[in-house]
PyMOL commands that place a pseudoatom at each C-alpha (Angstrom):
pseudoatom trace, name=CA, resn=UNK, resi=1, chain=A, elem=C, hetatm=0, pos=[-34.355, 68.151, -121.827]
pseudoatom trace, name=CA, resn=UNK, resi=2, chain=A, elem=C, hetatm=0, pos=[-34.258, 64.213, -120.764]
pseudoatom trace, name=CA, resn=UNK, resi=3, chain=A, elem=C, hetatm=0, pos=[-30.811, 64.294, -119.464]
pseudoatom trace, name=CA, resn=UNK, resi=4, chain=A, elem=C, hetatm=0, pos=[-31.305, 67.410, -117.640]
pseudoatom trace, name=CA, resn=UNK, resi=5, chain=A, elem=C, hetatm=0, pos=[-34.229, 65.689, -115.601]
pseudoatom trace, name=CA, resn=UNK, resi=6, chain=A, elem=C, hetatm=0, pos=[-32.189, 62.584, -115.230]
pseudoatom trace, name=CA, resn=UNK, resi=7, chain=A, elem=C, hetatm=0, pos=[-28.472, 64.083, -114.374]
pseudoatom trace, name=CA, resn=UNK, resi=8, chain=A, elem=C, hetatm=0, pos=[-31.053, 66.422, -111.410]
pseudoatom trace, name=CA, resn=UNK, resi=9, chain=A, elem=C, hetatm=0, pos=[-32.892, 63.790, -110.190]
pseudoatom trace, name=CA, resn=UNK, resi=10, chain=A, elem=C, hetatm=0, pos=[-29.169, 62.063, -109.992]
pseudoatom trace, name=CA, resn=UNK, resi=11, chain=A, elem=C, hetatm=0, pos=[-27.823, 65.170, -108.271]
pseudoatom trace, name=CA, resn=UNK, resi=12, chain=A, elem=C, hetatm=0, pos=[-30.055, 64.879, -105.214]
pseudoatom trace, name=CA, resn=UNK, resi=13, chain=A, elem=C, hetatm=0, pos=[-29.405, 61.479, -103.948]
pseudoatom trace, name=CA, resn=UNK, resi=14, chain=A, elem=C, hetatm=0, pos=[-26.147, 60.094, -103.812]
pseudoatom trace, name=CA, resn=UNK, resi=15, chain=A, elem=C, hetatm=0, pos=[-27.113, 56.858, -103.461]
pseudoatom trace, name=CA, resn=UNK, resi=16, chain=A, elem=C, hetatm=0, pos=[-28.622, 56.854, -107.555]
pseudoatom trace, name=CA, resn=UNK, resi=17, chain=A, elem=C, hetatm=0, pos=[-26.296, 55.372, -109.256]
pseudoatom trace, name=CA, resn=UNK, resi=18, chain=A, elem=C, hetatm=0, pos=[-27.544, 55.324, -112.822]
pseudoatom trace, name=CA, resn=UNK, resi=19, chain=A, elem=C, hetatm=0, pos=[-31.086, 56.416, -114.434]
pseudoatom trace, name=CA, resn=UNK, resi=20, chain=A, elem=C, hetatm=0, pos=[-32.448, 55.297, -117.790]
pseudoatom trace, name=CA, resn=UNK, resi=21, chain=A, elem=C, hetatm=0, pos=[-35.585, 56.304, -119.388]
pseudoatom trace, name=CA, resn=UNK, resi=22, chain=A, elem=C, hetatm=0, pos=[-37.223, 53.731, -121.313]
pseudoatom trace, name=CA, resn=UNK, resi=23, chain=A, elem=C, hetatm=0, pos=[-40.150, 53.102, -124.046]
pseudoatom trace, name=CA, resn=UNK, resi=24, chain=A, elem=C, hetatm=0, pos=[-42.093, 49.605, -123.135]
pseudoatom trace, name=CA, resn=UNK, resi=25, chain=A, elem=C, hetatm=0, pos=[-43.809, 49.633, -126.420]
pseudoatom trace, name=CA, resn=UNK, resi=26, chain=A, elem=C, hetatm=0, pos=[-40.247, 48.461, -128.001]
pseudoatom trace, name=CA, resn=UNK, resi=27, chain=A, elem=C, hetatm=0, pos=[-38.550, 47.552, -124.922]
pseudoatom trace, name=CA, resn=UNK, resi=28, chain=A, elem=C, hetatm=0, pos=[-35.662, 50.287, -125.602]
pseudoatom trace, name=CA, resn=UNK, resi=29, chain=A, elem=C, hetatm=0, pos=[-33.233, 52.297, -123.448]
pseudoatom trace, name=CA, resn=UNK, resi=30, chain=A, elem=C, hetatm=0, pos=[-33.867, 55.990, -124.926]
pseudoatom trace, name=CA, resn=UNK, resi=31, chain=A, elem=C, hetatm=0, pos=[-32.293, 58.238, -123.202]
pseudoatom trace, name=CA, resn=UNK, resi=32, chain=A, elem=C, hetatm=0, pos=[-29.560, 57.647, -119.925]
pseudoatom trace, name=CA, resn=UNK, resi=33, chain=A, elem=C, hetatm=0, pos=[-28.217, 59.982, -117.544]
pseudoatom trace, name=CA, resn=UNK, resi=34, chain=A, elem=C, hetatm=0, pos=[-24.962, 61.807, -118.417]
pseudoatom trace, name=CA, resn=UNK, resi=35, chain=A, elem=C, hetatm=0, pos=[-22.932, 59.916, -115.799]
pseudoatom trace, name=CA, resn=UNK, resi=36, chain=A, elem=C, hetatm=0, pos=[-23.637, 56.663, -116.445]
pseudoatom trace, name=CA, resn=UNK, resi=37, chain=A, elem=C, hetatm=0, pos=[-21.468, 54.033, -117.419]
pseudoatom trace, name=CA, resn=UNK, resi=38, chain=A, elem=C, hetatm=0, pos=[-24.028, 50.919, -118.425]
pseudoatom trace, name=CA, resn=UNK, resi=39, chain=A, elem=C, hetatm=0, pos=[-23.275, 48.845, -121.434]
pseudoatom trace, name=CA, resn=UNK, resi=40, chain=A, elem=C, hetatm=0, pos=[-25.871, 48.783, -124.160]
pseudoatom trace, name=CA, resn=UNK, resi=41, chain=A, elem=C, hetatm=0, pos=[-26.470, 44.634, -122.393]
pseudoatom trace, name=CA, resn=UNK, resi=42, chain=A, elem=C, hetatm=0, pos=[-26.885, 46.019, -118.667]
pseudoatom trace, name=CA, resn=UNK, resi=43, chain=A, elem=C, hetatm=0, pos=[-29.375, 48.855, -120.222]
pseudoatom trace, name=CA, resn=UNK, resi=44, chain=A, elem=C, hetatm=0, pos=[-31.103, 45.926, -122.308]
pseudoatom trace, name=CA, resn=UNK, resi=45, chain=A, elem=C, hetatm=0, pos=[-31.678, 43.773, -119.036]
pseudoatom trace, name=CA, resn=UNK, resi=46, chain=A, elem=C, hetatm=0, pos=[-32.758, 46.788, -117.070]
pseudoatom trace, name=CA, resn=UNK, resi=47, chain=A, elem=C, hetatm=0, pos=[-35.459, 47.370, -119.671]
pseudoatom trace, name=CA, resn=UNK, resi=48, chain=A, elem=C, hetatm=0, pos=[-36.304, 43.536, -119.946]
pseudoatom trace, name=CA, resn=UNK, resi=49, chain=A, elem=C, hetatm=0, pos=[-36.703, 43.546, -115.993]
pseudoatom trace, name=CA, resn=UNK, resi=50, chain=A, elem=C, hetatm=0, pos=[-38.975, 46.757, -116.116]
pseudoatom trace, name=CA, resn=UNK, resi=51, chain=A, elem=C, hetatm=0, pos=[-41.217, 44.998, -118.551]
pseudoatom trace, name=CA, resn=UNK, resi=52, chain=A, elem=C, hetatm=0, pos=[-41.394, 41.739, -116.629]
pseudoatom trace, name=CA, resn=UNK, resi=53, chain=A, elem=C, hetatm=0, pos=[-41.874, 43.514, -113.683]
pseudoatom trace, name=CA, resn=UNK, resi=54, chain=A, elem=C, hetatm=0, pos=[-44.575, 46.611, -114.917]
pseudoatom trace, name=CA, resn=UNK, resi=55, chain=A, elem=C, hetatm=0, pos=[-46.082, 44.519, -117.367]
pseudoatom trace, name=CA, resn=UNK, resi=56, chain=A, elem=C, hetatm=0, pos=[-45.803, 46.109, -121.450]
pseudoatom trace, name=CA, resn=UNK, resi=57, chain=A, elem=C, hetatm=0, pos=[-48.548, 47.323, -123.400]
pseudoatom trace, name=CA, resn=UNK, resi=58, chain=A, elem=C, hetatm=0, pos=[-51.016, 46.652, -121.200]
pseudoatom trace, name=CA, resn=UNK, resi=59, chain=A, elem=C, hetatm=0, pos=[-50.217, 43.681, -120.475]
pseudoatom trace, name=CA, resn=UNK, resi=60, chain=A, elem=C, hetatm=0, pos=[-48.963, 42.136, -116.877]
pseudoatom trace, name=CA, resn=UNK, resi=61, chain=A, elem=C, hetatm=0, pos=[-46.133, 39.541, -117.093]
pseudoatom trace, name=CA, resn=UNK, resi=62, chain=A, elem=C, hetatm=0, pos=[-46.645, 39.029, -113.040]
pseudoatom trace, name=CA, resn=UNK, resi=63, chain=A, elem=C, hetatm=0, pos=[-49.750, 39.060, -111.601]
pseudoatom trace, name=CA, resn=UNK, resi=64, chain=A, elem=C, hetatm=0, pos=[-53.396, 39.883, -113.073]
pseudoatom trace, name=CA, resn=UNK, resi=65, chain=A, elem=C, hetatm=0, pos=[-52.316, 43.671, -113.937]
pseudoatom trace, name=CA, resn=UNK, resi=66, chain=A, elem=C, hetatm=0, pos=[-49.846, 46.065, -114.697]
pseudoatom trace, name=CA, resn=UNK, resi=67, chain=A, elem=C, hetatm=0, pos=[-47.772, 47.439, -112.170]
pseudoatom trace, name=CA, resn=UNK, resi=68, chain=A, elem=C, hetatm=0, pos=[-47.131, 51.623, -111.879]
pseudoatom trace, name=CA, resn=UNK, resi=69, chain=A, elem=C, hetatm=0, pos=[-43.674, 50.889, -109.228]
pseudoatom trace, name=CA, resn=UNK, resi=70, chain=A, elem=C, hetatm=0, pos=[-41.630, 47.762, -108.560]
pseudoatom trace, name=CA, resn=UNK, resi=71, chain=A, elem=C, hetatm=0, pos=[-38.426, 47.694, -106.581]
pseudoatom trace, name=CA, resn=UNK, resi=72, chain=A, elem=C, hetatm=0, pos=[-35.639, 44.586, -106.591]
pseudoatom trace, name=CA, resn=UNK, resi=73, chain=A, elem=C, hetatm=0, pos=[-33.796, 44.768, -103.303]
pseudoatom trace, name=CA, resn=UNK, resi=74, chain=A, elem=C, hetatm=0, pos=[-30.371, 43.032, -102.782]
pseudoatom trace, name=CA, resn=UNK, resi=75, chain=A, elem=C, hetatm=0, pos=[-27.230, 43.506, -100.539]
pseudoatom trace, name=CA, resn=UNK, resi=76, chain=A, elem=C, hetatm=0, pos=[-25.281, 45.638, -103.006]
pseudoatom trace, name=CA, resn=UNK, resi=77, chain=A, elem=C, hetatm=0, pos=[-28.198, 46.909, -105.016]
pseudoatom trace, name=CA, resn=UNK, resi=78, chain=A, elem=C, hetatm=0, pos=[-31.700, 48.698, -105.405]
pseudoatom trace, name=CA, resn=UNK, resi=79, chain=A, elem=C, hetatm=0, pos=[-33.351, 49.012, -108.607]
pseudoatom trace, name=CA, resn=UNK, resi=80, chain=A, elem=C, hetatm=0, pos=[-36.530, 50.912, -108.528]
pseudoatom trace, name=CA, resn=UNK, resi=81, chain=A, elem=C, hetatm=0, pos=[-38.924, 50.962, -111.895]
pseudoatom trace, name=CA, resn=UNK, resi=82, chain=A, elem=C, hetatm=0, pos=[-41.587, 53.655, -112.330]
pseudoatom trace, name=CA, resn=UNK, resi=83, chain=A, elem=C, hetatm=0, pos=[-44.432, 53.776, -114.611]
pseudoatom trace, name=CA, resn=UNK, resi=84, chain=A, elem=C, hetatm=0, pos=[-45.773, 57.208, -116.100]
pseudoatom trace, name=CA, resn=UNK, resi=85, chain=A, elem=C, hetatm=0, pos=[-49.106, 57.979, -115.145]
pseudoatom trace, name=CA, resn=UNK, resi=86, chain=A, elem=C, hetatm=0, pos=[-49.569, 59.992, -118.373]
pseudoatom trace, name=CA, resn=UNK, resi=87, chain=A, elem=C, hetatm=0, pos=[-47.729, 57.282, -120.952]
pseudoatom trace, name=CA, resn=UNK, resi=88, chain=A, elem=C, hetatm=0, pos=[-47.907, 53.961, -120.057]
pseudoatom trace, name=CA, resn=UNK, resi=89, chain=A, elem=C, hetatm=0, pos=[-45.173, 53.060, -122.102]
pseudoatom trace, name=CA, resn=UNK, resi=90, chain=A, elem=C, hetatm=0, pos=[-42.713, 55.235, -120.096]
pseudoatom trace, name=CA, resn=UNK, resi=91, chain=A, elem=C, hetatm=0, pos=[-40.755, 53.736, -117.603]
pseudoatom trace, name=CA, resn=UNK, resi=92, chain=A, elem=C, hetatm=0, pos=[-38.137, 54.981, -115.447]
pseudoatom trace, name=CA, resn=UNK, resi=93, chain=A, elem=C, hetatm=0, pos=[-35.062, 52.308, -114.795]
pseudoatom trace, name=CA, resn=UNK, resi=94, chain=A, elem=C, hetatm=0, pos=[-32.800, 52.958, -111.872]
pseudoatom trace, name=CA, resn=UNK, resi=95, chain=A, elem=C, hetatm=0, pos=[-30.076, 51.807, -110.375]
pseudoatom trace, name=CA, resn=UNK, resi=96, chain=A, elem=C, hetatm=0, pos=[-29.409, 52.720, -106.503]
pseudoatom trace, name=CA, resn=UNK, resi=97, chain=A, elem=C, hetatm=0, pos=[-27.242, 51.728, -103.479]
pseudoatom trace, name=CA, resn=UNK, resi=98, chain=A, elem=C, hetatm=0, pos=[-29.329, 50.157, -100.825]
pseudoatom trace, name=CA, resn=UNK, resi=99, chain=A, elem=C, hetatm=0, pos=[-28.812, 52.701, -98.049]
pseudoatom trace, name=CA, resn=UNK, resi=100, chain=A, elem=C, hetatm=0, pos=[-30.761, 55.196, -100.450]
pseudoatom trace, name=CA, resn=UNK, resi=101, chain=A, elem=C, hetatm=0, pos=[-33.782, 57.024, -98.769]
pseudoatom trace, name=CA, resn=UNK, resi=102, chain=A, elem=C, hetatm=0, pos=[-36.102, 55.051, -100.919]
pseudoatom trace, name=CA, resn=UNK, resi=103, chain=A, elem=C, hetatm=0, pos=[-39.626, 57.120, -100.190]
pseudoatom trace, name=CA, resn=UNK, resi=104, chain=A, elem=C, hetatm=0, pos=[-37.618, 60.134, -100.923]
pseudoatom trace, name=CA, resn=UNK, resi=105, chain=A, elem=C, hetatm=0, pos=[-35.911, 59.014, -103.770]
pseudoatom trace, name=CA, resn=UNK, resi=106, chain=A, elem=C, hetatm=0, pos=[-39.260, 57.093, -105.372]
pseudoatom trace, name=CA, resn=UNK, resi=107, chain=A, elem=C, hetatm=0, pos=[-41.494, 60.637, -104.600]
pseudoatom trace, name=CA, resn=UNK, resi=108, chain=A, elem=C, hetatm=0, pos=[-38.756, 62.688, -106.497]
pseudoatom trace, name=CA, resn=UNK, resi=109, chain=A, elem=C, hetatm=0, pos=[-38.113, 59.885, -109.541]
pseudoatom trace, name=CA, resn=UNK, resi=110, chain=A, elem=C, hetatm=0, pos=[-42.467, 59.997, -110.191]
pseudoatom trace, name=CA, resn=UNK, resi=111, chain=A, elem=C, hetatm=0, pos=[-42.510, 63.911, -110.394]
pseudoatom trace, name=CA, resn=UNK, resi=112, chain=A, elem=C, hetatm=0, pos=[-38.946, 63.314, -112.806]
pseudoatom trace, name=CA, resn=UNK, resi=113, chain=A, elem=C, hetatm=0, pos=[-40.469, 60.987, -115.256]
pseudoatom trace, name=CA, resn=UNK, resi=114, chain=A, elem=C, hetatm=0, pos=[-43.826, 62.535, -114.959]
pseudoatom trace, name=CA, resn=UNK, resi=115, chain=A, elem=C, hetatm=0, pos=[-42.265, 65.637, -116.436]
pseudoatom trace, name=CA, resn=UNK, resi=116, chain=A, elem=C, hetatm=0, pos=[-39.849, 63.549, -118.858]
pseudoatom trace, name=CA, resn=UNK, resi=117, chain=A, elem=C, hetatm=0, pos=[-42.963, 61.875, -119.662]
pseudoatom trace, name=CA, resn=UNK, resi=118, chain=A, elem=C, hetatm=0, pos=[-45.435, 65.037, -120.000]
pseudoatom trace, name=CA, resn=UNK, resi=119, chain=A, elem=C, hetatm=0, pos=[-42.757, 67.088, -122.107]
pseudoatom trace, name=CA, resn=UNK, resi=120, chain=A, elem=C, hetatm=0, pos=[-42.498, 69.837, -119.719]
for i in range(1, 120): cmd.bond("trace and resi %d" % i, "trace and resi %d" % (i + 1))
show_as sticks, trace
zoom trace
């Protein structure tokens, strides 16, 4: 189950804040972790920021191609968007403090969202 994967992956580092899984294809929040506490406009500009950031449907918004990671790094704040290797469409939005141990965290969040992604 989705929010399994998500409230797991959660679980492990303290530093995640909030997880959402998200379709490209329509630009839609599906699924969130249990925990979190995003309005349906935060989850809307978390998905518009994955797609300008990975590029939708093929398409880059930055660059000359679609992106499979992209991080935003402020003070407060680390967002980290992953793309699914097996569905492009299949993003995975989060929301972490900066202290996070990002190679841990972004290692753990690919094998997440490839399973979300895969159905397993």
């Amino acid at each position: 189950m989705v929010v399994d994967e998500l409230d797991a992956l959660r679980e492990r580092f303290e530093g995640c804040t909030a997880l959402a899984f998200a379709d490209l294809s329509t630009k839609m929040i599906l699924v969130t972790d249990s925990n979190s506490n995003l309005r349906r406009e935060a989850l809307d500009v978390l998905c518009a920021e994955a797609a300008l950031l990975l590029g939708a449907n093929g398409t880059p918004a930055l660059g000359e191609q679609p992106s499979d990671r992209a991080a935003v790094a402020s003070a407060s704040q680390l967002r980290v968007f992953l793309r699914s290797e097996q569905e492009p469409n299949d993003v995975l939005c989060c929301i972490c403090l900066p202290n996070l141990d990002a190679d841990a965290f972004v290692t753990d969040a690919a094998a997440c969202l490839d399973r979300i992604s895969g159905g397993e």
